[in-house]
N, C-alpha and C positions, 0 to 999 in steps of 0.2 A: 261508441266511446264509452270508457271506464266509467264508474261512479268516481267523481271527487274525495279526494280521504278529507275528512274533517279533521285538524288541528286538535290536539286532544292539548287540552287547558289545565293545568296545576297549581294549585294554590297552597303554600306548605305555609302552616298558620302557624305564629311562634313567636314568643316574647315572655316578660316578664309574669311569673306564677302570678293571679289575681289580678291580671289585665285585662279579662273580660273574653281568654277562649273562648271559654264552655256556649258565651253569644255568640261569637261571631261563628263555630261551627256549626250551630244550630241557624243562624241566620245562610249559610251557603246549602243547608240540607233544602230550607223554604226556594230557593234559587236553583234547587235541582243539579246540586250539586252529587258526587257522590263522596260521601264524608266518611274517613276514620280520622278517630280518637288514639292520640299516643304511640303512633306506629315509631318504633324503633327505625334510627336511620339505614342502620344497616341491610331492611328488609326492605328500604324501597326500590333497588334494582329486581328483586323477586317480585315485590308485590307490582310494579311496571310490565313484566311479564304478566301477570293475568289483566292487568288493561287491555294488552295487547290483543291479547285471545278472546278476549268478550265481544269483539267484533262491532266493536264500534255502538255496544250499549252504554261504556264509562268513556263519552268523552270528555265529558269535566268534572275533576278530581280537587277533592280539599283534604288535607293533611294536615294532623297536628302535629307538630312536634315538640316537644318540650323538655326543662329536665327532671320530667318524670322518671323517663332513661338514661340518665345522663351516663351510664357505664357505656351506653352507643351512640354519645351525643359527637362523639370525637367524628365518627364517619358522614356525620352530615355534612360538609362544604363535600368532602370526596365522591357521595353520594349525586350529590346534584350537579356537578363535575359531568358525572359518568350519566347521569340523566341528561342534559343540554347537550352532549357529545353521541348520542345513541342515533341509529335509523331514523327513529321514529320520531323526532327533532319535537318535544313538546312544546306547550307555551308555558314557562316557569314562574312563577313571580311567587317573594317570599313578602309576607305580611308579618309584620313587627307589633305587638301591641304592645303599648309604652303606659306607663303611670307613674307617680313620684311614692317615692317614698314613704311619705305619711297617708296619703290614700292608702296605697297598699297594706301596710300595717293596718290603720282602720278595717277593710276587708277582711282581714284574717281574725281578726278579734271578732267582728260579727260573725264571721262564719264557723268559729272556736274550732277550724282547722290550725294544721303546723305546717310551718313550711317545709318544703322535701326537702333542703339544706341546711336548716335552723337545728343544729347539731344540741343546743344547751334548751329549744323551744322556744327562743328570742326571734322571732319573725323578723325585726329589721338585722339581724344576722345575715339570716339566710339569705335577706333582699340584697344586700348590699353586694353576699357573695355572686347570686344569684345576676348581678348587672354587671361585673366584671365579668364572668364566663361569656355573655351573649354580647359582648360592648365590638365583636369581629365580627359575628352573624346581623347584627345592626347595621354594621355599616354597609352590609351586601343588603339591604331588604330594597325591592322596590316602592313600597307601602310603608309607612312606620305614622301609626294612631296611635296619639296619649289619649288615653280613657280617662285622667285624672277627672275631668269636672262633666263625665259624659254618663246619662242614664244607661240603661242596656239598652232601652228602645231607644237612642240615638247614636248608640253607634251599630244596633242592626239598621235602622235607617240609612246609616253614612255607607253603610258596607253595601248595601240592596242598592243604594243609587250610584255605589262604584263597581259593583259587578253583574248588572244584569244584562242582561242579552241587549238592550241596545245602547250601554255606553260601556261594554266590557272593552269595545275597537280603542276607544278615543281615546285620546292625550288629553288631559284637563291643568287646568291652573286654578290654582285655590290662593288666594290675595287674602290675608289676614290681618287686620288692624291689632294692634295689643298697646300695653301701655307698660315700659318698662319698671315701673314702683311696683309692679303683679308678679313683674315674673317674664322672661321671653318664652316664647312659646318651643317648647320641647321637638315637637312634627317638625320646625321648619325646615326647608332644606338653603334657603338662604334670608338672611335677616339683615333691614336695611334700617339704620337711625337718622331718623329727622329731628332729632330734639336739637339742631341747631337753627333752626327754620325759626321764623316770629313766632310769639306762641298767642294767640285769640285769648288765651287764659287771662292774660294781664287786660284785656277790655274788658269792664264790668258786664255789661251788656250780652258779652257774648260768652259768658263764661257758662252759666246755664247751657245752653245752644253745645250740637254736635256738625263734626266735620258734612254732614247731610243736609245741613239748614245751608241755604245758599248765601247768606252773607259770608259763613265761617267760612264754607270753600274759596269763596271769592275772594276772601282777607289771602290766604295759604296762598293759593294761586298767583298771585298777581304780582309777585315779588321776586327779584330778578335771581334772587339762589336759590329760590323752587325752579323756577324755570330751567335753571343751567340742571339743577339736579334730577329737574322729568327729564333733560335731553339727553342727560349720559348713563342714566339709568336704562331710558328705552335703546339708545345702543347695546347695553351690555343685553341686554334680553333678546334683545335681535339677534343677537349672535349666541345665545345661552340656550333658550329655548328648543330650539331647531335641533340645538348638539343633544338635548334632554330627550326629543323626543326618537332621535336614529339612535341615539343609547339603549331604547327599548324601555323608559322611565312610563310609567301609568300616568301619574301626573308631579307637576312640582307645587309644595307649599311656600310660598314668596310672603314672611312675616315683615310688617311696616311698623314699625313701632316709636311711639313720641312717649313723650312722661305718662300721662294718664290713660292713654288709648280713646282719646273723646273727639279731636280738633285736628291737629295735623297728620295723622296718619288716617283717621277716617277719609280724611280728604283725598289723603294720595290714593289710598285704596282704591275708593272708586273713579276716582281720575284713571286710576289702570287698568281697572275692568274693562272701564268704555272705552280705554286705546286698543285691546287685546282683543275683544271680543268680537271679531271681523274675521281674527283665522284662528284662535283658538274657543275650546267651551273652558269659561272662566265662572268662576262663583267666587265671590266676596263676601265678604264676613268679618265680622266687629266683636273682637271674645269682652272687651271691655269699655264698652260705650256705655254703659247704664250702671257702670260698680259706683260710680259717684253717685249717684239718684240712690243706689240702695245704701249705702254710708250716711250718708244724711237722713235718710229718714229716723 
């Protein structure tokens, strides 16, 4: 019997200028990746040819792409087109790195770079042009990370724990609490509001207290338009899920959000963890459960 061809793996890293590439290719080289910087779209049907012929020493490949090139930015979707449509049937996925505006600005000013767009040297210029160009290639990416409030060693961490050899297979659910007066979370791929729910806020007692302390869940919990709302929610997942993952999706961000991000959406969150986490690998996470505790001090 033949040797088994091994899957040869692609990662085309791409987003907003000062979203934090320069980590996350450096984080896929530590993963044994093999990494170029700024390849021109146009040469990725050429440079797939010498994949090809390396015999099977580059089977997992990281790409930057950005618009560094933008005179070859136009052949990118055609590009990966003609890549998913080849022999040699790769595994594709486009990573998006996302940031807000005023971060980014911030960045450039520390880094006393110009933006490759920034025509007058106005950095949120070129941002702004720079997010309508990629606002199509966004909506294709399987991945899409806001770096806004993320160190570098946290989102090489986030990338190392979503693409190393033993959870590169799996479909993951990422359950995120927020709190709508912050901001909704940028990643998500779908965003559910319970600020209609009782809120634990108006008890004195419990205001201190997060959706984690078991009276506050039990308050959220117990009341008959939570309950309608975890039952048609876990419908719609039931049937969402499943479609996300024969989509070929890595994983889906599922944001929960109330007023503050402290009481009712912490609660739901982990109420979904613990219904999920039987057939899928789920992580939960609270971006704003402690902004009050740091406001008052």
């Amino acid at each position: 019997m033949g040797e088994t061809e091994q899957t040869i793996e692609i990662v085309i890293i791409t987003g907003m200028s000062g979203a934090g590439k320069t980590v996350a290719v450096q984080s896929f080289e530590d993963l044994g990746y093999f990494c170029v910087d700024n390849l021109p779209p146009a040469l990725l049907p050429k440079f797939m040819d010498l994949v090809e012929g390396a015999s099977g020493k580059m089977n997992k490949v990281a790409l930057v792409m950005d618009l560094r090139g933008q005179r070859f930015f136009d052949h990118l979707f055609e590009a990966v087109d003609q890549l998913s449509n080849s022999h040699m049937k790769p595994a594709v996925q486009i990573l998006f790195l996302e940031s807000k505006d005023n971060k980014l600005v911030q960045r450039y000013k520390e880094s006393r770079r110009t933006h490759p767009l920034a025509k007058n040297g106005l950095p949120l210029e070129g941002i702004r042009l720079e997010r309508e160009m990629l606002e199509e290639l966004k909506g294709r990416a399987q991945l899409i990370i806001d770096t806004t409030d993320l160190k570098p060693v946290e989102l090489r961490d986030r990338l190392i724990q979503r693409f190393s050899s033993n959870a590169r297979q799996s479909f993951s659910i990422q359950l995120l609490s927020f709190g709508f007066k912050y901001g909704i979370p940028i990643d998500a791929d779908l965003v559910f509001d319970v600020r209609f729910l009782p809120n634990p806020h108006y008890i004195e007692h419990m205001r201190p207290q997060t959706g984690l302390d078991e009276e506050v869940s039990s308050y959220v919990l117990k009341w008959s338009e939570t309950q309608q709302f975890v039952d048609k929610l876990t419908d719609l997942l039931d049937f969402m899920l499943p479609q996300y993952k024969r989509e070929g999706k890595s994983q889906v961000v599922i944001g929960i959000g109330c007023t503050g991000g402290q009481h009712r959406s912490v609660t739901l969150v982990e109420h979904f963890a613990k219904q999920f986490e039987a057939d899928y690998e789920v992580h939960a996470s609270h971006r704003d459960i402690a902004k009050r505790k740091v406001l008052n001090l």
